[in-house]
MIRORO-28210 format. One record per residue (C-alpha): z, x, y; residue number from 1. Coordinates in Angstrom, 2 decimals, decimal comma. Layout:
<rs>
{c3->Z | c1->X | c2->Y | i->NUM}
...
</rs>
This chain:
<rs>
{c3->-27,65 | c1->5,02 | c2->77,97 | i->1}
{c3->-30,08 | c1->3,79 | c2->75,93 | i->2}
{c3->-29,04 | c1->6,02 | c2->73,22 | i->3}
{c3->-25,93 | c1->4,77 | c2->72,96 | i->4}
{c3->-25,98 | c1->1,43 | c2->73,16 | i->5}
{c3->-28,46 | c1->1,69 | c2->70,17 | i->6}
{c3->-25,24 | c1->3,89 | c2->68,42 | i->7}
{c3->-23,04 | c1->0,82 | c2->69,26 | i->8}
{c3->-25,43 | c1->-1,80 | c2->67,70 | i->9}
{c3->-25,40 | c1->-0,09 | c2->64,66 | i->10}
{c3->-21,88 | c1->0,40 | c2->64,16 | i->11}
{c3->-21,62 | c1->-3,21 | c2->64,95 | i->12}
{c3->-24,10 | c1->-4,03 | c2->62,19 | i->13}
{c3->-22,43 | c1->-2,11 | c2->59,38 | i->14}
{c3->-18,85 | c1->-3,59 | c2->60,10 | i->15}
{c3->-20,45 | c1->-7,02 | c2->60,46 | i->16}
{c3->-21,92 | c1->-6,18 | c2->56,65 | i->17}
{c3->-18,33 | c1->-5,31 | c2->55,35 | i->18}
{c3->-16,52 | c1->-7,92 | c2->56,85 | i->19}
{c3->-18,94 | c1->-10,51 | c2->54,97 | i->20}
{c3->-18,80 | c1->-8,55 | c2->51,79 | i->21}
{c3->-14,91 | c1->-8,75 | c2->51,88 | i->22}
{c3->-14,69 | c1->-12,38 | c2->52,55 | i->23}
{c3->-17,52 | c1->-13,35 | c2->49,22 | i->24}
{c3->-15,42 | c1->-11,05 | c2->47,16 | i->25}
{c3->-12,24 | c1->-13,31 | c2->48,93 | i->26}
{c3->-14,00 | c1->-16,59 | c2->48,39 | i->27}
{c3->-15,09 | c1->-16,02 | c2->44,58 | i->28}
{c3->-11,54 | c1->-14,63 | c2->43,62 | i->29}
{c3->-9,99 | c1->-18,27 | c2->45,25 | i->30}
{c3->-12,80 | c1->-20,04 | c2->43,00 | i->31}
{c3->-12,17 | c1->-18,43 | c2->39,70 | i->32}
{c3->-8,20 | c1->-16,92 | c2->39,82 | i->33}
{c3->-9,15 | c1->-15,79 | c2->36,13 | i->34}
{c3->-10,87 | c1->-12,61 | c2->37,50 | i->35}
{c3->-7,66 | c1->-11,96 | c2->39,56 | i->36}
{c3->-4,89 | c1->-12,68 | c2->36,99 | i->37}
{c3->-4,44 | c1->-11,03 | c2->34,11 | i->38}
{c3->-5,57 | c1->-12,31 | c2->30,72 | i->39}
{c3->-2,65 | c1->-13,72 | c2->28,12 | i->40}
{c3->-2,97 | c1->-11,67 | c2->24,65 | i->41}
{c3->-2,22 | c1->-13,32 | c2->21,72 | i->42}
{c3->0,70 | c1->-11,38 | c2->19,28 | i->43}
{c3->-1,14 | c1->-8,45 | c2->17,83 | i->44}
{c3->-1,74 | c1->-9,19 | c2->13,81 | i->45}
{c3->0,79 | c1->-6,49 | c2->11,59 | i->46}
{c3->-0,95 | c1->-3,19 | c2->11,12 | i->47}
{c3->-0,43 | c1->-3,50 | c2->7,27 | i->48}
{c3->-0,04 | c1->-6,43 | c2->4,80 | i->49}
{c3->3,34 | c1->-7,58 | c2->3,51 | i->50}
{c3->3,96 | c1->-5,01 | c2->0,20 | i->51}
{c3->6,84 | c1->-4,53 | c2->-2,07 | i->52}
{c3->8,89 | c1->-1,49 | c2->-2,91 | i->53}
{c3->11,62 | c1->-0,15 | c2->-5,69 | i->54}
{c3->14,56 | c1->2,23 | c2->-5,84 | i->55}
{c3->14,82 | c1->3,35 | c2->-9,15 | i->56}
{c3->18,32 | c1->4,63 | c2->-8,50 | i->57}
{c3->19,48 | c1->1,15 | c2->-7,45 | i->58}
{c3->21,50 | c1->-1,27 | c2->-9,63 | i->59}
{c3->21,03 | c1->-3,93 | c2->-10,32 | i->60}
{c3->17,61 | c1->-3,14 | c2->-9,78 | i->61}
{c3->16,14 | c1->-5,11 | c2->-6,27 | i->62}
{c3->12,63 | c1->-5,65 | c2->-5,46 | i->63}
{c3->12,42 | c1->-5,24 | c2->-1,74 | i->64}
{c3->9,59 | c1->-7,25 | c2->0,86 | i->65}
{c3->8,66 | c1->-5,53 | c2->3,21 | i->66}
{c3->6,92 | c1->-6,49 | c2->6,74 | i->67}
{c3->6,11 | c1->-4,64 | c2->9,64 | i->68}
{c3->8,97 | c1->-1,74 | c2->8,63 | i->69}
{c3->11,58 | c1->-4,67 | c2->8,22 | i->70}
{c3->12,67 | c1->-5,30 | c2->4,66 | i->71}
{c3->13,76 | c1->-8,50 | c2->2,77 | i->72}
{c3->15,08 | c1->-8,74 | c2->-0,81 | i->73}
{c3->12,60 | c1->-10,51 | c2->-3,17 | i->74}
{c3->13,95 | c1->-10,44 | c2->-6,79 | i->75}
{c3->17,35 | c1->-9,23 | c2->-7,92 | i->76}
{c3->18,34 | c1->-8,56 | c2->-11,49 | i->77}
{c3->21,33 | c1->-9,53 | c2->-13,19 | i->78}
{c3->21,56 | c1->-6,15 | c2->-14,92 | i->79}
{c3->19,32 | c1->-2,86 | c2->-15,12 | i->80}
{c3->17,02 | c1->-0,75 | c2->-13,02 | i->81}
{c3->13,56 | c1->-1,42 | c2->-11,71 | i->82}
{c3->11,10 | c1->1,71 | c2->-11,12 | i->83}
{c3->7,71 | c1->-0,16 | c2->-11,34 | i->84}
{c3->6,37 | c1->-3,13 | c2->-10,15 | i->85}
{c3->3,35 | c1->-4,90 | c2->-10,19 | i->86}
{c3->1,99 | c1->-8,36 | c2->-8,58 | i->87}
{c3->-0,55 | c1->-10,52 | c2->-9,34 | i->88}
{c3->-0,88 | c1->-13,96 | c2->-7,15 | i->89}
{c3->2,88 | c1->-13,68 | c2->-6,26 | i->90}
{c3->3,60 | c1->-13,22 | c2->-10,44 | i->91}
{c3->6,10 | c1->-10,04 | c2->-10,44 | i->92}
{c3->6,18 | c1->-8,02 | c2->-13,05 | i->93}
{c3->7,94 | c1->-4,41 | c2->-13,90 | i->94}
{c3->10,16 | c1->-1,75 | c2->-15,97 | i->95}
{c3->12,44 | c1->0,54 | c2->-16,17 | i->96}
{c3->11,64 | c1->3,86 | c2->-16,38 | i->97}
{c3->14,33 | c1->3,88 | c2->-19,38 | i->98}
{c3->12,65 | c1->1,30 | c2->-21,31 | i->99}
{c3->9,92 | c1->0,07 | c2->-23,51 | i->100}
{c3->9,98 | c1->-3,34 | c2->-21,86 | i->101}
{c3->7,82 | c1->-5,06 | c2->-19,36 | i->102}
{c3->9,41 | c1->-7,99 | c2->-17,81 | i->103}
{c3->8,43 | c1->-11,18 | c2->-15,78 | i->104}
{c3->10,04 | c1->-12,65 | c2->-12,89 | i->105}
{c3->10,78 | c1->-16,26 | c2->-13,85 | i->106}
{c3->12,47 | c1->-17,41 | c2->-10,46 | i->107}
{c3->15,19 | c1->-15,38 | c2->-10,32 | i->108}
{c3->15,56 | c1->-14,45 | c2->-14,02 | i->109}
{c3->13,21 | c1->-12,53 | c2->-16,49 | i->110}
{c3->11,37 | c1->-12,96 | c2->-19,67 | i->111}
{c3->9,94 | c1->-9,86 | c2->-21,56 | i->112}
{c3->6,29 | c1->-10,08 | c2->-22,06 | i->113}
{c3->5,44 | c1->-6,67 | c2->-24,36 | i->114}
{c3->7,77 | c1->-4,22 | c2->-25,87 | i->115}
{c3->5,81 | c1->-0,74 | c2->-26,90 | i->116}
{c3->6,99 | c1->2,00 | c2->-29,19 | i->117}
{c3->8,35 | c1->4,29 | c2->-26,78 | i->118}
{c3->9,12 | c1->4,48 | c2->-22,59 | i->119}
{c3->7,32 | c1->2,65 | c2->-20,37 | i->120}
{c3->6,76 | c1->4,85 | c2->-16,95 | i->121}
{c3->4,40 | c1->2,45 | c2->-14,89 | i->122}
{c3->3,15 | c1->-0,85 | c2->-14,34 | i->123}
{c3->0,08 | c1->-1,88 | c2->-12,59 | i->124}
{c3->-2,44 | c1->-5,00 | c2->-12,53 | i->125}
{c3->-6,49 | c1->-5,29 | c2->-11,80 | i->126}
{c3->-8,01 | c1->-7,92 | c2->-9,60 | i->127}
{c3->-9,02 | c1->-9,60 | c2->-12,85 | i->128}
{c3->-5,14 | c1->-9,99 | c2->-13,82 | i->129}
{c3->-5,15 | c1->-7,94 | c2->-16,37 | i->130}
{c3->-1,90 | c1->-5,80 | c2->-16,77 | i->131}
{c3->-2,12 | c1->-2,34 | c2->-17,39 | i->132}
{c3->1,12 | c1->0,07 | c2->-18,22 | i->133}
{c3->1,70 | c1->4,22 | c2->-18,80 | i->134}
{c3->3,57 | c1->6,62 | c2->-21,03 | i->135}
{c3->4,35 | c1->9,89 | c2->-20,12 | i->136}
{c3->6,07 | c1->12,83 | c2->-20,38 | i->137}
{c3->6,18 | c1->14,86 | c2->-17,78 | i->138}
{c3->4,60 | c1->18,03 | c2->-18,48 | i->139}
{c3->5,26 | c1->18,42 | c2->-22,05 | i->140}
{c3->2,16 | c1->16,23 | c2->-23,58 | i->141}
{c3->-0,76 | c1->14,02 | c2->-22,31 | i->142}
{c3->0,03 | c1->10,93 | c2->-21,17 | i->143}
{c3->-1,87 | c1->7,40 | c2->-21,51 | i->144}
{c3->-2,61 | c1->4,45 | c2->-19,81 | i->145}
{c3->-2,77 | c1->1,04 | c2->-22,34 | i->146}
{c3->-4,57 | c1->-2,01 | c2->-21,34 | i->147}
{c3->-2,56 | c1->-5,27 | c2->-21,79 | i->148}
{c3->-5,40 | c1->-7,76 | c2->-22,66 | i->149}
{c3->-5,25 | c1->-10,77 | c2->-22,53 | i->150}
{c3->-4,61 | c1->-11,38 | c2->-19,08 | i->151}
{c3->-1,63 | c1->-11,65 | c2->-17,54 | i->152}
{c3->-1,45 | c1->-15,12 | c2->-18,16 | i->153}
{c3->-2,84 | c1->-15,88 | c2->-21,80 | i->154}
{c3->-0,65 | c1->-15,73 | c2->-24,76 | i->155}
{c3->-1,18 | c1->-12,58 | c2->-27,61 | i->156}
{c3->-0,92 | c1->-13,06 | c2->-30,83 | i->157}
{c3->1,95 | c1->-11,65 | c2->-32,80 | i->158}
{c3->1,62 | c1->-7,93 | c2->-33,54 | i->159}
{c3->-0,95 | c1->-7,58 | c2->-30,56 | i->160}
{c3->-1,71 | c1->-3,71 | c2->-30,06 | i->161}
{c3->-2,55 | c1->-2,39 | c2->-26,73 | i->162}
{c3->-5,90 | c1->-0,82 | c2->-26,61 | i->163}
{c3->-5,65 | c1->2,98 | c2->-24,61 | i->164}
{c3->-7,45 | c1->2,52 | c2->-21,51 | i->165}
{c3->-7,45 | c1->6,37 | c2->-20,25 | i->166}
{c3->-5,65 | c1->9,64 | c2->-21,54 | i->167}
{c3->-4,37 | c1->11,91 | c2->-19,08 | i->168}
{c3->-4,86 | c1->15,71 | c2->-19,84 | i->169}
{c3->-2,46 | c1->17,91 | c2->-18,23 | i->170}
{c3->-4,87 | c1->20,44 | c2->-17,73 | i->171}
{c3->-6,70 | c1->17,97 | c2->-15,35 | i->172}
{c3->-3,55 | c1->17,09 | c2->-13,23 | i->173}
{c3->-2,04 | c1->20,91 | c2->-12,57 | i->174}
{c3->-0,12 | c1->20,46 | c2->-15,86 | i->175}
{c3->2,15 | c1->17,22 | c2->-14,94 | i->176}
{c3->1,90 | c1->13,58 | c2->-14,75 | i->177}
{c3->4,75 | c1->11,42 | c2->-14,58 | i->178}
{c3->2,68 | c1->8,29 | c2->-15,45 | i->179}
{c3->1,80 | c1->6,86 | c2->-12,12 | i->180}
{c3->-1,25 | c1->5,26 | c2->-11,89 | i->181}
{c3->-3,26 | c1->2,49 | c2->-9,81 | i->182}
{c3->-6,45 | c1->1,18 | c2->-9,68 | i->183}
{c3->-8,36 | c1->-0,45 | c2->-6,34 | i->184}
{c3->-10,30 | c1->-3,32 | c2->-5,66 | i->185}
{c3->-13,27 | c1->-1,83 | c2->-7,82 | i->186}
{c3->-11,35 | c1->-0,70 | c2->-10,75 | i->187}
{c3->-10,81 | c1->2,48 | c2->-9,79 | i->188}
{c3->-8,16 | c1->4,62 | c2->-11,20 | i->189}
{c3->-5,88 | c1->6,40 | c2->-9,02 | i->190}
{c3->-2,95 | c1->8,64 | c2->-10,44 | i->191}
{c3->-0,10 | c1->10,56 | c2->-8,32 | i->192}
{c3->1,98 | c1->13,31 | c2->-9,74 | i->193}
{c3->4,88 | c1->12,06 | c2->-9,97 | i->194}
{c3->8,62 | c1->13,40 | c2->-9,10 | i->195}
{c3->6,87 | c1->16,90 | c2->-9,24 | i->196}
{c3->6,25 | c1->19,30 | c2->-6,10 | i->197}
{c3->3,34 | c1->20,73 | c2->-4,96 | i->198}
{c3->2,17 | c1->17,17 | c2->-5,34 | i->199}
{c3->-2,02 | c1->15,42 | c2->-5,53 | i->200}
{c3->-3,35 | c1->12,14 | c2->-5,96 | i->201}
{c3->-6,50 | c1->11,70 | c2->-8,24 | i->202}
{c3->-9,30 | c1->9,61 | c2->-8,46 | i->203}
{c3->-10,52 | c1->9,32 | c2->-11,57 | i->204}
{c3->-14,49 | c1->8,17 | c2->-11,61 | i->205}
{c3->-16,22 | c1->6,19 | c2->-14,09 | i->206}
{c3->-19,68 | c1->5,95 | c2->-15,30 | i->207}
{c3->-21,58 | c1->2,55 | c2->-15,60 | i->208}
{c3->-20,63 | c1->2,09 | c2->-19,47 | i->209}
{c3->-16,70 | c1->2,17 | c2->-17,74 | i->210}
{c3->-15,64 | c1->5,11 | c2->-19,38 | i->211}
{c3->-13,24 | c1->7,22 | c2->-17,01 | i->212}
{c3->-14,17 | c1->11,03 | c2->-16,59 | i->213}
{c3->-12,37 | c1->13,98 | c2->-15,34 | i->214}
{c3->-9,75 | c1->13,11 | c2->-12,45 | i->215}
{c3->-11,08 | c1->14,64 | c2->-9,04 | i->216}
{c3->-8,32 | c1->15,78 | c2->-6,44 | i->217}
{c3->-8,10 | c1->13,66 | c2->-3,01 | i->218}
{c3->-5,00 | c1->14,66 | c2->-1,57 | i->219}
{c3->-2,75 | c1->17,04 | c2->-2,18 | i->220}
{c3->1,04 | c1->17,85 | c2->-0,80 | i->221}
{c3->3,05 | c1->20,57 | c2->-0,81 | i->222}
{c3->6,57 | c1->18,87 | c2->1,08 | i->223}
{c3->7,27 | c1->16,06 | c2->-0,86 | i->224}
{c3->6,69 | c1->14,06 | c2->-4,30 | i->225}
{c3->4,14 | c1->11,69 | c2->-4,05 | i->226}
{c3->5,42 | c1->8,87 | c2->-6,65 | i->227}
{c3->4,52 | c1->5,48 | c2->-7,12 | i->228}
{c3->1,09 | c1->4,75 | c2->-4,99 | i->229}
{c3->-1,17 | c1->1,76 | c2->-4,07 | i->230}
{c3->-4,04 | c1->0,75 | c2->-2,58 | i->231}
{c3->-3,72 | c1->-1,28 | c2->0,98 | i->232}
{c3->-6,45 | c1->-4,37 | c2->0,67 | i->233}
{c3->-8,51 | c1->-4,34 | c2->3,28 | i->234}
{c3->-8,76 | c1->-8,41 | c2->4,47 | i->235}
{c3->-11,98 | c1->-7,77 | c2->6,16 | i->236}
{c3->-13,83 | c1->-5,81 | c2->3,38 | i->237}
{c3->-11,96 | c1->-5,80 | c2->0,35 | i->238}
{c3->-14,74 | c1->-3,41 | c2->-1,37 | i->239}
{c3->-14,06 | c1->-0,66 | c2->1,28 | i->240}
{c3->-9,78 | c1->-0,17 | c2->1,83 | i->241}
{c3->-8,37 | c1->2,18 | c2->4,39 | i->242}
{c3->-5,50 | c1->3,31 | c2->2,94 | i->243}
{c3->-3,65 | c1->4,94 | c2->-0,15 | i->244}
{c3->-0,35 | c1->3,86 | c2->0,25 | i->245}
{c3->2,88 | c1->5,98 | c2->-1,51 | i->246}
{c3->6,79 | c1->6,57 | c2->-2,25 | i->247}
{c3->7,99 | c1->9,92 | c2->-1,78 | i->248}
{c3->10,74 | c1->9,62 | c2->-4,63 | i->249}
{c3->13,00 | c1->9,73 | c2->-1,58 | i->250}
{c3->13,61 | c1->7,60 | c2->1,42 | i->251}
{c3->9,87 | c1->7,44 | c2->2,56 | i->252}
{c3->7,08 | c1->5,05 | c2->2,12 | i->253}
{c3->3,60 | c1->6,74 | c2->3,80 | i->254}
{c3->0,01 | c1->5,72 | c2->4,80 | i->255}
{c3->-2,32 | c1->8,01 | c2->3,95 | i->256}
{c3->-6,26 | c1->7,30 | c2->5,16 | i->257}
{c3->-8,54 | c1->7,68 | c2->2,45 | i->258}
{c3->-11,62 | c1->8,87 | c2->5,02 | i->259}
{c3->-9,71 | c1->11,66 | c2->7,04 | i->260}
{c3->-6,72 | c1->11,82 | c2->4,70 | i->261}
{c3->-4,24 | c1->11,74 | c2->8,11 | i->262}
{c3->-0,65 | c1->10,55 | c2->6,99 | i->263}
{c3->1,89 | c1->8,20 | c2->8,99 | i->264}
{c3->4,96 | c1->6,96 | c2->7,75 | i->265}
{c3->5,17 | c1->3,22 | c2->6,52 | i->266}
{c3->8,57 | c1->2,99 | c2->6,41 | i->267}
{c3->11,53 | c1->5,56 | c2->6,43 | i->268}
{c3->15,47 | c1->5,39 | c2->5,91 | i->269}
{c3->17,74 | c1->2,88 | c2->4,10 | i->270}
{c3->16,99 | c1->-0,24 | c2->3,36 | i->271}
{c3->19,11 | c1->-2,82 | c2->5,08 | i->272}
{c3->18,75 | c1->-6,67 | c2->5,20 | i->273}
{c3->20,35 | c1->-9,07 | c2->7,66 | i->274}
{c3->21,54 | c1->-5,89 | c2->9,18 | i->275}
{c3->23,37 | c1->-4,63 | c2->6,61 | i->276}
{c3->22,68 | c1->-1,30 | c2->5,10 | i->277}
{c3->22,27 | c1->-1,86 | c2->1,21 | i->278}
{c3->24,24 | c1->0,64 | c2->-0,12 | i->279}
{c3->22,16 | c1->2,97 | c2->-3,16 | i->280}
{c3->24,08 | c1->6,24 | c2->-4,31 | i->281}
{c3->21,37 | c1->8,40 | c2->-4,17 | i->282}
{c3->18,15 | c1->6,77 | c2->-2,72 | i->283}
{c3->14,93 | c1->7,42 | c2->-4,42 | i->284}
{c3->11,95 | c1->5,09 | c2->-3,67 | i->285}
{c3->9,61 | c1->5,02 | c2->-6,98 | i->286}
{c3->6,76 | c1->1,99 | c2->-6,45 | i->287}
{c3->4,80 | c1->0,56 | c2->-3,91 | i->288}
{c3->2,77 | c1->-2,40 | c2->-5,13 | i->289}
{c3->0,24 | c1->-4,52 | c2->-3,01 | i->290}
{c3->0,38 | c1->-8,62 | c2->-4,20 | i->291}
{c3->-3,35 | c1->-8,36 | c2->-5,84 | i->292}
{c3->-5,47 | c1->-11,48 | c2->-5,69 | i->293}
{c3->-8,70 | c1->-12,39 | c2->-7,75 | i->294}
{c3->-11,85 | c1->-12,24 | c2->-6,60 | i->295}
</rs>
């Protein structure tokens, strides 16, 4: 008997314990309902910055803005193609892969700003401002990249010659280069094949007197061009960016991560705006260009 009436206190004990566990955990969810309810999140930020993008086969040519996959049109010539572009603190600039002009949007017209002695492939600017074009062949001579200086803008003087800024070797690109360059937050070069398949993207390295060396492979692809490219800033450390971002010289815009070099697509299909499809015979997306800011 005594036995188990000791068995009974116990059991008496132990549910006494819970019950008076249970009701503090009751009384301090009543006190603060914040524990209980879930938290409001505020909107997510976009995964990548606002950026711009060209169809080369488009015309007029149309500068497209794009954000979070949905695209808006941002400049519209009157008359011609656009397959470069480059901004600098909102300033467009670009060409034609067909001409030896670079232009400047002036609100919704242009003004030419150089004219060299031959085709003009790409366009690209540094953080400094300074603009920076290509010429190219394709695979049947080097190519070059000419810096523009002044910056972008600061008058030149008449008969102003651009001073070559890199020449690109065929040997060191797998024999082609379509003119395609960029440069990152650093100044470092980047250049992409081109319209060319298998396709790489470079980066070229450059010793502390700034004299580029031999371009060193990063990426290479063997199922699509890799055109126009950019560099994604990096808002929280602009010294350090993620992401190489590029045009497939088709209907694709990727993200490629410069640490593990892992691909996703940016942006994929026809462009449409206000929910119309903008119609483009043959769709072949050439630049992708970041608006650059100084330092």
């Amino acid at each position: 008997m005594l036995r188990i009436k000791s068995k009974k206190i116990s059991m008496q004990f132990i549910a006494l314990v819970v019950l008076c566990l249970f009701a503090g955990l009751t009384i301090s969810l009543w006190l603060n309902p914040t524990h209980a309810q879930p938290q409001r999140q505020s909107a997510p930020a976009p995964s990548q910055p606002p950026y711009y993008a060209v169809d080369s086969f488009q015309k007029p040519g149309v500068v497209y803005r794009i954000v979070s996959g949905k695209p808006s049109i941002f400049f519209r010539r009157r008359s011609g193609s656009i397959s470069s572009i480059a901004l600098w603190e909102g300033q467009l600039y670009f060409c034609s892969a067909n001409d030896r002009r670079i232009y400047q949007r002036m609100g919704q017209r242009e003004r030419v700003v150089f004219e060299h002695r031959t085709y003009i492939r790409d366009v690209a600017v540094d953080p400094s401002g300074n603009l920076y074009f290509s010429e190219a062949s394709g695979a049947k001579s080097d190519g070059r990249i000419y810096k523009l200086s002044p910056g972008v803008n600061e008058p030149r003087p008449k008969g102003f010659s651009p001073r070559t800024l890199y020449t690109v070797e065929l040997k060191t690109v797998d024999k082609f280069w379509a003119g395609d360059f960029t440069f990152d937050a650093q100044g470092k070069l980047y250049l992409s094949s081109g319209n060319h398949i298998p396709a790489s993207i470079y980066r070229v390295p450059r010793n502390p007197n700034g004299v580029y060396g031999r371009p060193q492979s990063v990426y290479q692809d063997s199922r699509g061009a890799i055109k126009g490219i950019a560099i994604e800033p990096n808002v929280i450390d602009p010294n350090n960016p993620d992401f190489i971002c590029y045009a497939d010289w088709g209907r694709s815009i990727f993200r490629l991560r410069i640490d593990n070099l892992r691909r996703s697509v940016a942006f994929s299909g026809s462009f449409s705006v206000s929910g119309k499809v903008v119609k483009s015979r043959n769709q072949h997306l050439s630049d992708i260009a970041f608006d650059i800011e100084s330092p």
